[in-house]
C-alpha positions in Angstrom: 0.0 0.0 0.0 3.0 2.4 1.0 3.9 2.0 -2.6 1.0 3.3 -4.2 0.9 6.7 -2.3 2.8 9.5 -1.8 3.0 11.3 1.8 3.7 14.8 3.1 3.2 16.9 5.7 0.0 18.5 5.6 0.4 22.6 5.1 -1.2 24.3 8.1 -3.7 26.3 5.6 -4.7 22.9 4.5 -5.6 21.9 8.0 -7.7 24.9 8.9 -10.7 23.8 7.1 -10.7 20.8 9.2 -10.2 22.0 11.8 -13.5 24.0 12.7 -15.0 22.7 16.6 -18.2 23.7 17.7 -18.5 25.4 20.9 -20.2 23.6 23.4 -23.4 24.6 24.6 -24.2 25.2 28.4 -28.1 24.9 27.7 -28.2 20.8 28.8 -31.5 20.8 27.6 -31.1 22.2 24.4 -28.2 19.9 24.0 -30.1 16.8 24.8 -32.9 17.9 22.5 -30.9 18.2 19.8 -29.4 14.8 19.7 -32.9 13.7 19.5 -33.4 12.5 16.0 -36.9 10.0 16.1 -39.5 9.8 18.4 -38.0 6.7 19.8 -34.7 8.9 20.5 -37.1 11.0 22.8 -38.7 8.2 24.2 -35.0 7.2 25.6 -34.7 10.4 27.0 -37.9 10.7 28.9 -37.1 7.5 30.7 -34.4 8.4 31.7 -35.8 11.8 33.3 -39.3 10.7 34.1 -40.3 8.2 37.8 -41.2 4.7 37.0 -44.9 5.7 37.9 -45.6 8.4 35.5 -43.3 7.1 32.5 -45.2 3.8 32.8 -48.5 5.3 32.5 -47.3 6.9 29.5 -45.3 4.1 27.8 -47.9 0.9 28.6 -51.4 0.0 27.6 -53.6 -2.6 28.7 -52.8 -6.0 29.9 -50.5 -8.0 27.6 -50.3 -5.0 25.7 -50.4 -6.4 22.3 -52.9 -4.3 20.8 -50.5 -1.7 21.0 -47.5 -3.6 19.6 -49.6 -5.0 16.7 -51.3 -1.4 16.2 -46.8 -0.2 15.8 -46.5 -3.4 13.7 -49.0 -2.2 11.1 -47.1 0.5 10.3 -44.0 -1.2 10.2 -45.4 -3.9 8.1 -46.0 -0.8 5.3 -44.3 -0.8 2.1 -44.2 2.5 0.0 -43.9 2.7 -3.7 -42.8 5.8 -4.3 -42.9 7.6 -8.6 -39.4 9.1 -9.3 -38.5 11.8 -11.9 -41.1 14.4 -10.3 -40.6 17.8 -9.2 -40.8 17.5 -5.5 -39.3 21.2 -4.4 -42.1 22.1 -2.5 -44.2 19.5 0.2 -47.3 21.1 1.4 -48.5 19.3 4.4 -51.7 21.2 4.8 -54.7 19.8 5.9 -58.1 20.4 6.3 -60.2 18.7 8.8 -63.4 19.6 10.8 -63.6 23.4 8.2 -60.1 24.6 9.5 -57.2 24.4 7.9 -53.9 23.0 9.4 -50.3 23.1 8.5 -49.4 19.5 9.2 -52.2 16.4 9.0 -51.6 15.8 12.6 -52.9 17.0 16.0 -52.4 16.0 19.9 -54.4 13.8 21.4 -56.3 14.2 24.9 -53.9 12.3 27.3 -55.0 12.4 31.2 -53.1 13.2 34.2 -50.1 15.5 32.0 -48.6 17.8 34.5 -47.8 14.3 36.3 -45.5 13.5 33.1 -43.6 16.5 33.0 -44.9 19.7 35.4 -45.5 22.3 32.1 -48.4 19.5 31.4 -51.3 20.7 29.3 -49.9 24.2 28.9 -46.8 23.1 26.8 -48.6 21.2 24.7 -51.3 24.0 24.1 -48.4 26.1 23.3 -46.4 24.2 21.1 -49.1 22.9 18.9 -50.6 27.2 18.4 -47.0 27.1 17.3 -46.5 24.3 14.7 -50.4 25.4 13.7 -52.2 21.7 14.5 -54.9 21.3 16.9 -54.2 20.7 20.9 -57.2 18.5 22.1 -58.0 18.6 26.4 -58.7 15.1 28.0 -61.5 15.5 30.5 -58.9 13.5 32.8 -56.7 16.5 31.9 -54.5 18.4 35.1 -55.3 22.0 33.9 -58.6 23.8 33.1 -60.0 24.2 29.8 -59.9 27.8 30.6 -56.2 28.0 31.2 -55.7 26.1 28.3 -57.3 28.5 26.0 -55.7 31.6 28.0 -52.0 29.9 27.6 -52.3 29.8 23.5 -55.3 32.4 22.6 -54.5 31.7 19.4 -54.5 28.0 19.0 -57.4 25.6 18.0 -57.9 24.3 21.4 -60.1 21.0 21.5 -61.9 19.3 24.6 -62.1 15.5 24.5 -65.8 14.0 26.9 -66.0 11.1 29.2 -69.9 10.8 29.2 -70.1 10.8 33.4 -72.5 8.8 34.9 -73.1 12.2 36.3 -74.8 13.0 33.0 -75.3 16.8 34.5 -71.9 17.0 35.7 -70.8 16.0 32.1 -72.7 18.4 30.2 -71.5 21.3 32.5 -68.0 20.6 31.5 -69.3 20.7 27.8 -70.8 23.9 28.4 -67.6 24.9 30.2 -65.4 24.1 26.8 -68.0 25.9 24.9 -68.2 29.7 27.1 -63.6 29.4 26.6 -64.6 29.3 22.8 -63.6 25.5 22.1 -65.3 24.2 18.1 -65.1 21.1 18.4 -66.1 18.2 20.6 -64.6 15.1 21.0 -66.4 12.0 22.6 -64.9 9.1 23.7 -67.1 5.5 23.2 -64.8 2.8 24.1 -65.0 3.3 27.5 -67.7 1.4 29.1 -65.3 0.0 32.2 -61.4 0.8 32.6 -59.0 -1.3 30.9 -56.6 -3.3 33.4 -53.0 -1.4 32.9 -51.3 -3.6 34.7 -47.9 -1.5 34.8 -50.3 1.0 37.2 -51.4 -1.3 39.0 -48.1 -2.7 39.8 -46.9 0.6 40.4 -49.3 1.6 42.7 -50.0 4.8 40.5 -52.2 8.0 42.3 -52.7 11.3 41.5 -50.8 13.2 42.4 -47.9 10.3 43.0 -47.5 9.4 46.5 -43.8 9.1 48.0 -43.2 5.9 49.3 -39.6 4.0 49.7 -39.8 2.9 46.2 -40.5 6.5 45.0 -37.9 8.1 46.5 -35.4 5.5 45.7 -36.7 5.7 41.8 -36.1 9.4 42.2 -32.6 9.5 42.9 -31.0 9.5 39.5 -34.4 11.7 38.7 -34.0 15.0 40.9 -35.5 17.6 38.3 -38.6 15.8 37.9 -39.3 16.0 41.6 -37.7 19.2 42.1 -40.6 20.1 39.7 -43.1 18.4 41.4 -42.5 19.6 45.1 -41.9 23.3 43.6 -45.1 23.5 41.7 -48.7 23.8 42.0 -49.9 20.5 43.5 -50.8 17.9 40.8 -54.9 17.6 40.2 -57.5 16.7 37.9 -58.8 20.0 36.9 -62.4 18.5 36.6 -62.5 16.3 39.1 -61.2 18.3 42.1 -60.1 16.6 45.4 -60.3 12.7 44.4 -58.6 10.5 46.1 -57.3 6.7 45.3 -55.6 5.2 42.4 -55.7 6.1 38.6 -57.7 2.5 37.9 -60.3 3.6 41.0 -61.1 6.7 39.2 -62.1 5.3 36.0 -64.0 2.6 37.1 -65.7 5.6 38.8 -66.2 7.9 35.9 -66.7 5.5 32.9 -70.5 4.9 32.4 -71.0 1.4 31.0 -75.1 2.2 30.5 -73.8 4.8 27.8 -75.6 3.7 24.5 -76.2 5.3 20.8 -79.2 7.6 22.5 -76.4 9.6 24.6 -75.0 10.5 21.6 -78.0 11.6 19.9 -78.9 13.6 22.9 -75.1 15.0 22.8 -75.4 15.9 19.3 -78.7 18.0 20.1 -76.7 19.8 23.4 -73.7 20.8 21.4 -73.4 23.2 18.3 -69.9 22.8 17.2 -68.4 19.9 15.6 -68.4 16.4 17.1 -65.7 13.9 16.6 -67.0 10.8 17.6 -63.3 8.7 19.4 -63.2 4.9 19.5 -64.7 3.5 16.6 -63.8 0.3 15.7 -65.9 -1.8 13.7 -67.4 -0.6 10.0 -71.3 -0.8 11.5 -70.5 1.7 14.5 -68.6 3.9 12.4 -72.3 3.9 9.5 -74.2 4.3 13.1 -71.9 7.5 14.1 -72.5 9.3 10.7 -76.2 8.4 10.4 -76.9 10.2 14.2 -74.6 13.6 13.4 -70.9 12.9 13.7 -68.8 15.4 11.8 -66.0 13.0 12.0 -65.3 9.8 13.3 -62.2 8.7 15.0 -60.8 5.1 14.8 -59.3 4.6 17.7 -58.4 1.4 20.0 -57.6 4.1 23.0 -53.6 3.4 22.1 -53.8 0.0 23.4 -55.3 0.7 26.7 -58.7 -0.5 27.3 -59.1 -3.5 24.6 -56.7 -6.2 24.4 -56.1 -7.7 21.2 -58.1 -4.5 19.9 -58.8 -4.3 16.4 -55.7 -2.3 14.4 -56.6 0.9 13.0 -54.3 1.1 10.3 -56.5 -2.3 8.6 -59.3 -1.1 9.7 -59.4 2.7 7.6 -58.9 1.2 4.5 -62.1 -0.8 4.9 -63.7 1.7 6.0 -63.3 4.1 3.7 -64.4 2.2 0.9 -68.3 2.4 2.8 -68.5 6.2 3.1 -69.1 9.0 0.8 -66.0 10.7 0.0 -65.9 14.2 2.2 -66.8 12.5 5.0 -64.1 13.0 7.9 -62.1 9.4 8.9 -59.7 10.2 11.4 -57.0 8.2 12.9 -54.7 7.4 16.2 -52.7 4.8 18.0 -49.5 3.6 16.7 -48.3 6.7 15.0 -44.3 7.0 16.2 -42.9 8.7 12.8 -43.9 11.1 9.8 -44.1 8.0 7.5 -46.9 6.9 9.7 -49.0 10.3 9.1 -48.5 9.6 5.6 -49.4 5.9 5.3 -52.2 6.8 7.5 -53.3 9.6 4.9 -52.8 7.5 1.4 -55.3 5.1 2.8 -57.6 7.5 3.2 -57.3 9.4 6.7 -58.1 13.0 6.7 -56.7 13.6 10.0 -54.6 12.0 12.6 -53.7 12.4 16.1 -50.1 11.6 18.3 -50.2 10.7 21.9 -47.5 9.3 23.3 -44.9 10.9 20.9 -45.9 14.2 22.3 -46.0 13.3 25.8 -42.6 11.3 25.5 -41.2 14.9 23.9 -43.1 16.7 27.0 -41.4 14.4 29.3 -38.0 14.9 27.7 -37.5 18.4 27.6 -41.1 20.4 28.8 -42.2 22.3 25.6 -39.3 22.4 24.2 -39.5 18.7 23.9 -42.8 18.4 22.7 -41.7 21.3 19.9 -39.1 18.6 18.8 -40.9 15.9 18.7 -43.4 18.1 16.5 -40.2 19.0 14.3 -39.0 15.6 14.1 -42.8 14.2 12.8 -42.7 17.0 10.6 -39.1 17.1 8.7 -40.0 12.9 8.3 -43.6 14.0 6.3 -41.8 16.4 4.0 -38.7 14.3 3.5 -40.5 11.2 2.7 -43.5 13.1 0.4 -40.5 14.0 -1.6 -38.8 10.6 -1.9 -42.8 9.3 -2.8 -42.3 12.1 -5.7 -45.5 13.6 -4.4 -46.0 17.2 -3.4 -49.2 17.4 -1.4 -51.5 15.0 0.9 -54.0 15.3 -2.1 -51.7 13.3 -4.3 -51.3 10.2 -1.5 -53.6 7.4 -2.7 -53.6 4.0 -1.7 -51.1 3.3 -5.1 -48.5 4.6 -3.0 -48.7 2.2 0.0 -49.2 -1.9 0.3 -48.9 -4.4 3.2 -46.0 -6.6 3.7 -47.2 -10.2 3.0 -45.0 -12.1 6.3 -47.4 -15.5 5.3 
């Protein structure tokens, strides 16, 4: 080898090039943020920050917690068949859903309990998503008002997700609540007529707000800033269900009505003028039964895993679907969506909308809004590099052509 090349001594204006460091950065956050280059990368992160408790909620679903897995699995399973030779310089991920438009086909899902993940909660959610221009939707299980919500981004399009109460009155005055703080649409969940068994929570012993026992304070060692957080900052509630007491699983079996039926949403539709998404659809006839009594939209949803086991997967599911309904009508999607790929695949099969949980909450828990802001940048640099290696430059222009299942038989 010595042979066939010559050597010198490199000439110190030939080494300067090479020789330019970047300075280091004292923000640890931003630092840490920006090493972050998936949703998975941010899901590393947030376990590392975030108690066993809380990041377990987050993470897990219901008991063997396949339906979450297999729900992931559809979406690796997807093959795309992209067109080459177009002119992809611009990617226009606007959307239009429920008569707004959006700049990405994607908005946050209502998660409960959110300050307990990370203390900015609801609020840096809110936040980021007025920034990135997608909707922010508030669980009824959420830890900060619906009015504080709106106040935090007054410019946002703030949503309010419905448990239907066996305190029917109590549930409506939370509706009329959402509506007075200038919240459109509506969205009720149906696919919880009991609590689905979490079994991480249970194991956990999860409460809200988390109660320090040995085990706590032991998992909080390596952890300080999260409990620095939580025993610095307002004390950790549900905003609409003040002064509860017990575990997470008590309080559902509490709230969640199981002698809800199709009337309740007929009498919701006539109580409520805005839109109404209708959440947990998963079957073709319930999702013909949801249109026919006033939905605007429906959303297929298997609650990310956590009340079904062995749930039906979404991603199968909306292509079926979609072949039943007219073609404006509203199919939206959730659970299982960890990358911008997802979004898309989602989309070419006919989704008009779609929704991220835990992706934003493992951002939240990484970094406060900040981390949700990347994770939001992360799903959105994926969409508009892969639209352009699909050669397509809008959402329009995604049809099922450009998507098929793996065949693992």
């Amino acid at each position: 080898m010595g042979k066939n090349v010559k050597r010198q001594f490199p000439k110190p204006s030939e080494l300067a090039p090479l020789l330019q460091f970047s300075l280091p950065t004292l923000r640890r956050k931003k630092r840490r943020l920006e090493k972050a280059y998936t949703i998975w990368d941010l899901r590393d992160i947030a376990k590392k920050r975030t108690p066993k408790g809380p990041f377990d909620y987050t993470d897990g679903s219901a008991e063997s917690e396949v339906s979450l897995e297999r729900a992931r699995q559809a979406y690796r399973d997807l093959e795309f068949i992209p067109s080459i030779l177009k002119d992809v310089s611009t990617a226009d991920l606007t959307r239009t859903a429920l008569g707004e438009t959006f700049a990405m086909p994607l908005g946050i899902a209502p998660t409960g309990f959110t300050r307990m993940m990370q203390t900015e909660g609801e609020i840096a959610g809110a936040r980021a998503a007025e920034k990135f221009g997608i909707p922010f939707t508030l669980s009824t299980l959420g830890t900060t008002t619906i009015e504080d919500v709106v106040a935090s981004a007054p410019g946002g399009r703030n949503w309010f997700q419905l448990y239907m109460w066996k305190d029917r009155e109590g549930s409506m005055a939370l509706v009329e609540r959402a509506k007075r703080a200038g919240v459109k649409n509506l969205v009720l969940t149906v696919d919880v007529p009991a609590a689905g068994q979490r079994i991480r929570d249970y194991r956990n012993g999860l409460t809200v707000p988390p109660r320090l026992t040995a085990g706590t304070v032991i998992n909080a060692i390596p952890r300080p800033a999260w409990w620095i957080n939580f025993l610095t900052t307002p004390s950790i509630e549900f905003a609409s269900m003040k002064n509860w007491e017990g575990t997470v699983g008590e309080l559902l079996d509490y709230m969640f009505d199981p002698t809800m039926t199709w009337e309740d949403l007929k009498w919701i539709r006539e109580q409520w003028d805005g839109t109404l998404t209708v959440k947990g659809i998963q079957n073709l006839e319930d999702a013909k039964m949801a249109a026919k009594l006033g939905a605007d939209a429906i959303l297929l949803s298997n609650h990310g895993g956590r009340q079904l086991d062995r749930a039906p997967i979404m991603l199968h599911l909306l292509a079926d679907i979609k072949k039943e309904f007219k073609k404006d009508y509203e199919i939206h999607i959730d659970t299982g969506i960890m990358h911008g790929a997802d979004v898309l695949a989602a989309v070419a099969l006919g989704a008009q909308f779609t929704y991220v949980g835990r992706a934003y909450l493992y951002g939240l828990m990484a970094g406060g809004q900040d981390g949700v802001e990347r994770a939001l940048e992360i799903m959105r640099t994926q969409m508009v590099r892969n639209m352009k290696l699909l050669g397509v430059n809008s959402l329009d222009e995604l049809t099922p052509k450009h998507v098929r299942f793996l065949n693992r038989q």
